[in-house]
MIBABA-911339 format. One line per field, with one value per residue (C-alpha): residue number from 1; residue in three letters; x, y, z. Coordinates in Angstrom, 1 decimal. Each point is the difference from the previous one (the first is absolute). Last residue first. Layout:
BEGIN
i [NUM|...]
aa [ALA|...]
u [X|...]
v [Y|...]
w [Z|...]
***
This chain:
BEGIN
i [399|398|397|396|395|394|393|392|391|390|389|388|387|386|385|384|383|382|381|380|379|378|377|376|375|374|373|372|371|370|369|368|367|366|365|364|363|362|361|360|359|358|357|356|355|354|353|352|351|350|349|348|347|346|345|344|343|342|341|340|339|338|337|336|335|334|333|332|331|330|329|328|327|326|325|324|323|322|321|320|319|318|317|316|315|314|313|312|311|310|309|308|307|306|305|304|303|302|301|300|299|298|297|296|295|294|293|292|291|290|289|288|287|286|285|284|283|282|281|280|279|278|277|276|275|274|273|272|271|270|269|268|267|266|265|264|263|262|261|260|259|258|257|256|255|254|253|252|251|250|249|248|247|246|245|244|243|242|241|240|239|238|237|236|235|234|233|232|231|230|229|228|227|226|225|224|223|222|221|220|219|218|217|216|215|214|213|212|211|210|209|208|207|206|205|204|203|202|201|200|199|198|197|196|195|194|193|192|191|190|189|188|187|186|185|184|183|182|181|180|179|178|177|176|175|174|173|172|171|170|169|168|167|166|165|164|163|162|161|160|159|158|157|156|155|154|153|152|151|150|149|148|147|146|145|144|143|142|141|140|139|138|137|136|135|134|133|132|131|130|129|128|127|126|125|124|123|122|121|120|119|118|117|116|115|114|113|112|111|110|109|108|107|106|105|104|103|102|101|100|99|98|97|96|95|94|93|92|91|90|89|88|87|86|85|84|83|82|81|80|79|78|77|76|75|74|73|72|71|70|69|68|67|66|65|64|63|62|61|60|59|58|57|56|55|54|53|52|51|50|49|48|47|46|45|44|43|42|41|40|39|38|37|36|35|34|33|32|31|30|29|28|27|26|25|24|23|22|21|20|19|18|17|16|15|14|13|12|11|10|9|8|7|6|5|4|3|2|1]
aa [UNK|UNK|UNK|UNK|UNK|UNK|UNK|UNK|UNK|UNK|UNK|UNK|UNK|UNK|UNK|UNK|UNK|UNK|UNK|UNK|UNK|UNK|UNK|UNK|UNK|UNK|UNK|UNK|UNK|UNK|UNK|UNK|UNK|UNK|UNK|UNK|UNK|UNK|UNK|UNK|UNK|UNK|UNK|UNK|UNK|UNK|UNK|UNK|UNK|UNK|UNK|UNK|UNK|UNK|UNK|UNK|UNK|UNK|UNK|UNK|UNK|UNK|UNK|UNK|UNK|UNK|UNK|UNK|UNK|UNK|UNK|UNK|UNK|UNK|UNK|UNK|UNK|UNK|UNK|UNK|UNK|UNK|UNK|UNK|UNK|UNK|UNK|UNK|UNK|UNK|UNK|UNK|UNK|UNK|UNK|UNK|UNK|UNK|UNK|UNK|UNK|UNK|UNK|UNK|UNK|UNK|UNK|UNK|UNK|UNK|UNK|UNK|UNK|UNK|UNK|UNK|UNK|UNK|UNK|UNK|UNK|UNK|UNK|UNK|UNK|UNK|UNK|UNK|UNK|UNK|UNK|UNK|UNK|UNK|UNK|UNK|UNK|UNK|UNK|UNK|UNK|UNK|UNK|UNK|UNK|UNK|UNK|UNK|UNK|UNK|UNK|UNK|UNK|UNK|UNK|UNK|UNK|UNK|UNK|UNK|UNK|UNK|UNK|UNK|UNK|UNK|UNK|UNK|UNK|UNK|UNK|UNK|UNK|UNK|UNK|UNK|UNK|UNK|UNK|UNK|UNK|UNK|UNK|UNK|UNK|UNK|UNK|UNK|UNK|UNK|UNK|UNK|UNK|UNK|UNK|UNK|UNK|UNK|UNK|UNK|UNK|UNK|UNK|UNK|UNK|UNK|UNK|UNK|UNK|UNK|UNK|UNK|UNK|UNK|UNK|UNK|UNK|UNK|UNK|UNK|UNK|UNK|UNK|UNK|UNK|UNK|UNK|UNK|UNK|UNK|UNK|UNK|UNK|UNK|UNK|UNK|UNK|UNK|UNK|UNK|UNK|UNK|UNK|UNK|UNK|UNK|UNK|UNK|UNK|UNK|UNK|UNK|UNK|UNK|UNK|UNK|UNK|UNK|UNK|UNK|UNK|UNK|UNK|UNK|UNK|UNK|UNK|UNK|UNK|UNK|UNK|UNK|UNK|UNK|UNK|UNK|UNK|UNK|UNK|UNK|UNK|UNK|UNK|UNK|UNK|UNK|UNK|UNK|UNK|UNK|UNK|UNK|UNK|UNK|UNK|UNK|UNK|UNK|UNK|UNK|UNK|UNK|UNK|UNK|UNK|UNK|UNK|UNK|UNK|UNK|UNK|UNK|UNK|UNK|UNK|UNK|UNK|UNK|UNK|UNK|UNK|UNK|UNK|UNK|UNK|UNK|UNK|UNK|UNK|UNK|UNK|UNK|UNK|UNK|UNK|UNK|UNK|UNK|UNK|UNK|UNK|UNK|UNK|UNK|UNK|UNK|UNK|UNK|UNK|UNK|UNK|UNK|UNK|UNK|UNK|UNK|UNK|UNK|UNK|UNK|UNK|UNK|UNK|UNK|UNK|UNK|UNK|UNK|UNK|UNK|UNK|UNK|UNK|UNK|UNK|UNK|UNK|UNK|UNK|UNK|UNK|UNK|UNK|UNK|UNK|UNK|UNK|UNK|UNK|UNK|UNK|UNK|UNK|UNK|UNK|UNK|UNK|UNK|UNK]
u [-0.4|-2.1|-1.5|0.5|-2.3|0.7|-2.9|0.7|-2.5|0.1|-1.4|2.8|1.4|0.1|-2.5|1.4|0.4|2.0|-1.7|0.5|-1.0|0.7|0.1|-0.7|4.1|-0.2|3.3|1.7|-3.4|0.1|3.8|-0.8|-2.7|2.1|2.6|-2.6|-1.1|3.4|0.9|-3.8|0.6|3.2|-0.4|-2.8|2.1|-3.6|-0.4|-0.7|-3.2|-1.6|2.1|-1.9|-0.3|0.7|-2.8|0.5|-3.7|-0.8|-2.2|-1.4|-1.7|0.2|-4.0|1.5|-1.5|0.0|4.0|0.7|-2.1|1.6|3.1|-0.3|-1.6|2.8|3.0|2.6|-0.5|1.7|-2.2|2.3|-2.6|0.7|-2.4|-1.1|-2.0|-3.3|1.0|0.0|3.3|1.2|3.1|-0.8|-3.6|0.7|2.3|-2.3|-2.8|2.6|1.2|-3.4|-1.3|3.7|-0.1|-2.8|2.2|0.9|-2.8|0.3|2.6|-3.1|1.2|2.7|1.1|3.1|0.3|2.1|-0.4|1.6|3.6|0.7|0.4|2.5|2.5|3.2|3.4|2.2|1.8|-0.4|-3.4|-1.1|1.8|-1.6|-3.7|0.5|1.0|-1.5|1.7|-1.9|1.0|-1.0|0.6|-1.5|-0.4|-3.8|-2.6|-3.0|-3.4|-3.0|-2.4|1.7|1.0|-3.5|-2.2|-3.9|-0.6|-1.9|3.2|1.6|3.7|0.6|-2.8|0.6|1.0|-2.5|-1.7|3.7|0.6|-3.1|-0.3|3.3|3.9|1.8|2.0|1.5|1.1|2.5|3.9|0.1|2.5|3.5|1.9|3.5|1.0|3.7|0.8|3.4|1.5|0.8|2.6|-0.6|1.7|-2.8|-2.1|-2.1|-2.0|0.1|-2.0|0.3|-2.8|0.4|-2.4|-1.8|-0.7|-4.0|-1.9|0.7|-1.0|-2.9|-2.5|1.9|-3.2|0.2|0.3|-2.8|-2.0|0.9|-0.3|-3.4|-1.3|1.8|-2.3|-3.5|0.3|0.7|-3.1|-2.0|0.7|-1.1|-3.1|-0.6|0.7|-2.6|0.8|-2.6|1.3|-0.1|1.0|3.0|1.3|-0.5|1.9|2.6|0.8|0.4|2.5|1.9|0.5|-1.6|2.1|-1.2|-3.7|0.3|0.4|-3.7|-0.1|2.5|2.4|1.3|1.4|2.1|1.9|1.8|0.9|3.5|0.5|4.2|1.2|-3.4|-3.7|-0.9|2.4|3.8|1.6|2.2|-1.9|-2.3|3.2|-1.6|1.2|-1.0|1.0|-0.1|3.0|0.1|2.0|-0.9|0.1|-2.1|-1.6|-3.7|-0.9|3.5|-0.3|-3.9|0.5|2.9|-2.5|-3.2|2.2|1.5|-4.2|-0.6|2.5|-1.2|-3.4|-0.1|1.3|0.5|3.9|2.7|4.3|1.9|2.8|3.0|2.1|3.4|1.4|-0.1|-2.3|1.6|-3.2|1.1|0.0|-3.4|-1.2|1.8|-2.1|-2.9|0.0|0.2|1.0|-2.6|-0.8|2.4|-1.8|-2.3|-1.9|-3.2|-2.3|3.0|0.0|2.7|1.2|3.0|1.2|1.1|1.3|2.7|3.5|-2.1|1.1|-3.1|0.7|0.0|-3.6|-0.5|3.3|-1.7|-3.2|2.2|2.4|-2.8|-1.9|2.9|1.0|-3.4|0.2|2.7|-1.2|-2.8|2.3|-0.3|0.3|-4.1|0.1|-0.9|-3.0|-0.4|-3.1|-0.4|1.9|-0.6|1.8|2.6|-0.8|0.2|-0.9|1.0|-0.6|-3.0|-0.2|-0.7|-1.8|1.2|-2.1|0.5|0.4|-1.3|1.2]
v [12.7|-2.4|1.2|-0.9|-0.1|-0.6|-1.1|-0.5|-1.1|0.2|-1.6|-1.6|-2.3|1.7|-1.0|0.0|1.4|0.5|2.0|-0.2|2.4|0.0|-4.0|0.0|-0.6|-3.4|-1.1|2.7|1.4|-3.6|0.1|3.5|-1.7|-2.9|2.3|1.9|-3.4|-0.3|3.2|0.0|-3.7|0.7|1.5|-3.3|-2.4|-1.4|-3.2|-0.9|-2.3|1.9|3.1|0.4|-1.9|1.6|2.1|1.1|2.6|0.4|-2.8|0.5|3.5|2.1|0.7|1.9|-1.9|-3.1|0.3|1.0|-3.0|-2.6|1.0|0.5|-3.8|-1.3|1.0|2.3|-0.2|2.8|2.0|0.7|1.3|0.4|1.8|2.8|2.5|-1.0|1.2|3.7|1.8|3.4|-1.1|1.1|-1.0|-3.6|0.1|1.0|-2.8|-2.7|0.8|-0.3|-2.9|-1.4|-0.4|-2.6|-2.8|2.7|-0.7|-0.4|2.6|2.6|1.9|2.3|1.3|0.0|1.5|-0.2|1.5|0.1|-0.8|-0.5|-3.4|-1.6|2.4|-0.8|0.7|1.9|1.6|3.7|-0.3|-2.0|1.8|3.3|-1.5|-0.6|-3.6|-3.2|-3.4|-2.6|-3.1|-3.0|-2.6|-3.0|-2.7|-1.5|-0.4|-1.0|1.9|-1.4|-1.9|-4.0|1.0|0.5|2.9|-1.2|0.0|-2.4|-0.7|3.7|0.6|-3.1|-1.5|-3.5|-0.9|-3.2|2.8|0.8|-3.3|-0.3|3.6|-0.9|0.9|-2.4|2.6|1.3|3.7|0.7|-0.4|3.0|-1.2|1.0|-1.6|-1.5|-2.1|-0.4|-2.5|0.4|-3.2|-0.7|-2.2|-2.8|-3.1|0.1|3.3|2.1|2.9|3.8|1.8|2.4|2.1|0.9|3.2|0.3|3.4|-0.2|2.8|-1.7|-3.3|0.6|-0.4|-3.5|-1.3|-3.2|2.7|2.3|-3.2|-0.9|2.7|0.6|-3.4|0.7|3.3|-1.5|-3.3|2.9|1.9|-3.1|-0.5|3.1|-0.7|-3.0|1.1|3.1|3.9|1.6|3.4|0.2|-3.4|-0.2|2.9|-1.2|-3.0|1.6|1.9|-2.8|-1.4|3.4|-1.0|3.1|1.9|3.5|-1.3|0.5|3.8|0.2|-1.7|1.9|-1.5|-2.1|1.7|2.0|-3.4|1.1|-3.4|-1.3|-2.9|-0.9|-1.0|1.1|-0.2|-2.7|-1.9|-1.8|2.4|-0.8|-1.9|2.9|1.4|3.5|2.2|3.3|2.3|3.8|1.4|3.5|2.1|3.5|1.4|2.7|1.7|-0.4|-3.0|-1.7|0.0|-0.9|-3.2|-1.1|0.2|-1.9|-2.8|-0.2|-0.3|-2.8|-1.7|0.5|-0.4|-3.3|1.4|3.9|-0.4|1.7|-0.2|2.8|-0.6|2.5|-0.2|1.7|-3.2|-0.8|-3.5|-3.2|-2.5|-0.4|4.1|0.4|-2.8|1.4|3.3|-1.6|-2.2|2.9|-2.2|-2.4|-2.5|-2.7|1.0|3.0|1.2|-1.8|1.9|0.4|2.8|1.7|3.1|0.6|3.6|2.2|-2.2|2.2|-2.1|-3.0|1.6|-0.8|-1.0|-3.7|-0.3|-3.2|-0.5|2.1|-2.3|-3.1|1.2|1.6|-3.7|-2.0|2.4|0.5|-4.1|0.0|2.2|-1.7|-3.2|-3.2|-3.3|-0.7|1.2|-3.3|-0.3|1.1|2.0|-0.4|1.9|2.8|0.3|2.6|3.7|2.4|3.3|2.7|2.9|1.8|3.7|3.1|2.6|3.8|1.7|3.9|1.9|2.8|2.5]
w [-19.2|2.2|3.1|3.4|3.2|3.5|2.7|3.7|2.5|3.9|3.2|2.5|-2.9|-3.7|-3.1|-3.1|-3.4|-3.1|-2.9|-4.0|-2.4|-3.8|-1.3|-3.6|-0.7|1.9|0.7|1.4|2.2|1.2|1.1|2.1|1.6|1.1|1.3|2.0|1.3|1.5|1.3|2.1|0.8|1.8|3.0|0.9|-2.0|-1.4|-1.9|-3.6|0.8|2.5|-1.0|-3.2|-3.6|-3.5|-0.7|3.6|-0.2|-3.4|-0.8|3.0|-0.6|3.1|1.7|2.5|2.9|-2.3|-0.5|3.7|1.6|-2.5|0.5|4.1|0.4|-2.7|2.7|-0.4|-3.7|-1.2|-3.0|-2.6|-2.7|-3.8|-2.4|2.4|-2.5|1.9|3.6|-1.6|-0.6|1.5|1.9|3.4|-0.7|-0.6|3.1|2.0|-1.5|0.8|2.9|2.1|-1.3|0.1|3.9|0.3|1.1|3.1|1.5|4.0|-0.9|-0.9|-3.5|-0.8|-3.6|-2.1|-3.7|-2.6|-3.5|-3.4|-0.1|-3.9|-1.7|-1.9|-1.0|-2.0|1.5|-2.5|3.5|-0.6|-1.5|2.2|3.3|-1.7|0.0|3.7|0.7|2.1|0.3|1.6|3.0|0.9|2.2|1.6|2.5|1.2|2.4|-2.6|-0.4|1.7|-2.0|0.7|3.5|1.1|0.4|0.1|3.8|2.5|2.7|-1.1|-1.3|-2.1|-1.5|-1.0|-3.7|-1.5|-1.7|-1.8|-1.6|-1.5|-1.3|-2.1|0.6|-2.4|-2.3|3.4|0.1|3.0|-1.3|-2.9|-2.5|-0.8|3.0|-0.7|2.2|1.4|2.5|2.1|1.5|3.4|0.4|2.5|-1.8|-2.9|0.8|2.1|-1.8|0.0|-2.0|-3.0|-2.1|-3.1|-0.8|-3.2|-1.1|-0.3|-2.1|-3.1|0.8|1.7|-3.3|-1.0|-0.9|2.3|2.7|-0.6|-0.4|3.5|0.9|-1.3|1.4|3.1|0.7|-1.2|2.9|2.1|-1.4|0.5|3.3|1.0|-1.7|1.5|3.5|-0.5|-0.1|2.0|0.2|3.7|0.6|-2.6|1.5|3.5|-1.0|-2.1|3.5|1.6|-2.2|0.2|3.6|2.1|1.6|-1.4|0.5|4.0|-0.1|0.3|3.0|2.0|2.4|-2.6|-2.4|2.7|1.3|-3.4|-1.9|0.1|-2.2|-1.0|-3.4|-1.6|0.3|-2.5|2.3|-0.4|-2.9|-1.9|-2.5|-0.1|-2.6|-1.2|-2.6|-1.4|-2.3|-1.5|-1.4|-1.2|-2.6|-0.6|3.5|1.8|-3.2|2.2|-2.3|0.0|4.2|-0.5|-2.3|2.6|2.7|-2.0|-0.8|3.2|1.6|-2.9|1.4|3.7|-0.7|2.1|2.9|-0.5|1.2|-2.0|-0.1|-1.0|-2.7|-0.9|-3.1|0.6|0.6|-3.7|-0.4|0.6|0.6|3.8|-0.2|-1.2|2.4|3.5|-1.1|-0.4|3.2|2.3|3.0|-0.5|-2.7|2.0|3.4|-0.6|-3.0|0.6|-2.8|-2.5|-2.9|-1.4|-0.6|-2.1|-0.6|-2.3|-2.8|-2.1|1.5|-2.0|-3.3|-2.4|-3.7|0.5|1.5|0.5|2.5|2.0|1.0|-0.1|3.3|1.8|-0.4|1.1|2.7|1.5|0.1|1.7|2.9|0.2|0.7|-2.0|2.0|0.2|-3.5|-1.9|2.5|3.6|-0.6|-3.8|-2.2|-2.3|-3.3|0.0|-1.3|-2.3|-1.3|-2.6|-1.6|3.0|-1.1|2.4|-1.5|1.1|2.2|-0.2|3.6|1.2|2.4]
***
């Protein structure tokens, strides 16, 4: 029996500014901070009953300890939604937002739901490793060689990327150097502020005659770019993951804190709700590649999900490419020949940071804020590379 494919809109989007690693939301839960976001991404859309969203899916790469325990659907309610909302939580890695994206867009597509939240969040605060709250590697990986590469560091990996495709120190450099300039820019021109819902974070310090008194910040402003980041600074950085290597901590992306989340309707939703359409759901794709790799992931992506959506590589106008590390960036956008000026127009996750589950949310949300300020923006696409050897690539289209 067939089946007709409905288009799947994206109306709204926000999210909170990234923090560094232990920075101003070392005391803010991921739970929280789904809340905060969930609670700002309905409220712009006064015409929608929240009792109609199908489903909440949201992305997290360690979903465990204070992410864990189905993190989405203790977020929805922490943020007050009907209990008849439910939430399932995701895990692609770093695709992971850009993976609930993708799901809610094919639930309205195939006439499954009208109303779907996509989101993300990510606290690496919480966490005490890159590998999560508690390592436990299969003893099978390594009684194989060529199952090795899958626990590979993602440092290392940049490495062999950076060998193979012969991607220099400088240059590396330079492109990080290149990120915090446009973010910094980005910044000083106010282009974030209307994708960022600022979240007030509170702390707990010691006071006059032992009370403790409660702090309140408000955070508005992504924490990572630095104005003063220069080639000069960063070639006196040491390599990090290999004695004689090129990947340092200065063109690597940041560890960071972070939340997003997107609102996506069928055509009868819109029209039900007066919501106005930014962008329709285009394409996604996800592809494999060697783990020992992975950097290289969006090579393969990118062309499938190109053809999926019936556009050539040249009618891109807007290109969130996540900066895992500066060695993968560089290698993807030569290998695919991606015009720079396109790709993070506004500064990547070397400067901005990356909420691993997160960043594919969040740099939707600053794709769908571009397409509202610049009316000669049409196509935009978000992605990444993804740790043990994968790519992701999803593509929207203004309306």
């Amino acid at each position: 029996m067939s089946q007709t494919i409905q288009d799947a809109y994206l109306v709204a989007a926000t999210r909170t500014p990234v923090a560094k690693k232990g920075g101003m939301f070392r005391h803010v839960r991921p739970d929280d901070m789904l809340a905060h976001v969930l609670r700002a991404l309905v409220a712009k859309v006064p015409g929608l009953d929240p009792a109609e969203i199908g489903d909440v899916i949201t992305g997290c790469a360690m979903p465990e300890a204070e992410q864990g325990m189905n993190v989405a659907r203790i977020g929805l309610l922490l943020a007050g939604l009907p209990n008849t909302v439910p939430g399932i939580t995701i895990n692609r890695f770093c695709s992971s937002g850009v993976q609930a994206v993708a799901d809610a867009a094919a639930r309205i597509r195939l006439g499954e739901a009208d109303v779907m939240i996509a989101a993300g969040t990510e606290s690496m605060s919480v966490m005490p490793q890159m590998t999560g709250n508690k390592t436990s590697i299969s003893p099978a990986i390594f009684a194989n060689d060529e199952n090795v590469a899958i626990a590979y560091g993602m440092g290392l990996t940049a490495e062999k990327v950076a060998a193979k495709w012969q991607v220099s120190r400088e240059d590396q450099d330079a492109f990080a150097v290149e990120s915090h300039r446009r973010a910094t820019a980005a910044i000083a021109a106010g282009h974030f502020r209307d994708e960022i819902t600022p979240l007030t974070a509170r702390s707990h310090v010691p006071g006059e005659g032992g009370v403790v008194r409660v702090v309140e910040t408000v955070c508005d402003t992504d924490e990572g770019p630095r104005a003063d980041s220069s080639l000069e600074k960063l070639a006196k950085l040491r390599p990090v993951f290999t004695a004689r290597g090129s990947v340092t901590a200065g063109n690597s992306s940041q560890m960071s804190d972070g939340a997003a989340a997107v609102l996506l309707m069928s055509a009868a939703a819109v029209k039900r709700t007066g919501a106005t359409p930014i962008a329709r759901f285009a394409s996604y794709a996800v592809a494999g590649v060697a783990p020992e790799v992975m950097g290289i992931g969006p090579v393969e992506a990118i062309p499938r999900a190109l053809a999926a959506a019936g556009l050539e590589q040249g009618q891109l106008d807007w290109i969130e490419l996540n900066e895992a590390f500066a060695a993968q960036s560089l290698a993807v956008m030569r290998t695919l020949d991606l015009d720079p000026a396109k790709v993070n127009p506004l500064g990547g996750a070397i400067a901005l940071g990356h909420p691993l589950g997160a960043t594919g949310a969040i740099r939707t949300a600053t794709i769908l804020a571009a397409m509202q300020r610049d009316p000669a923006l049409r196509v935009g696409m978000v992605t990444m590379c993804i740790g043990t050897g994968m790519g992701a690539a999803g593509i929207f289209e203004r309306v």
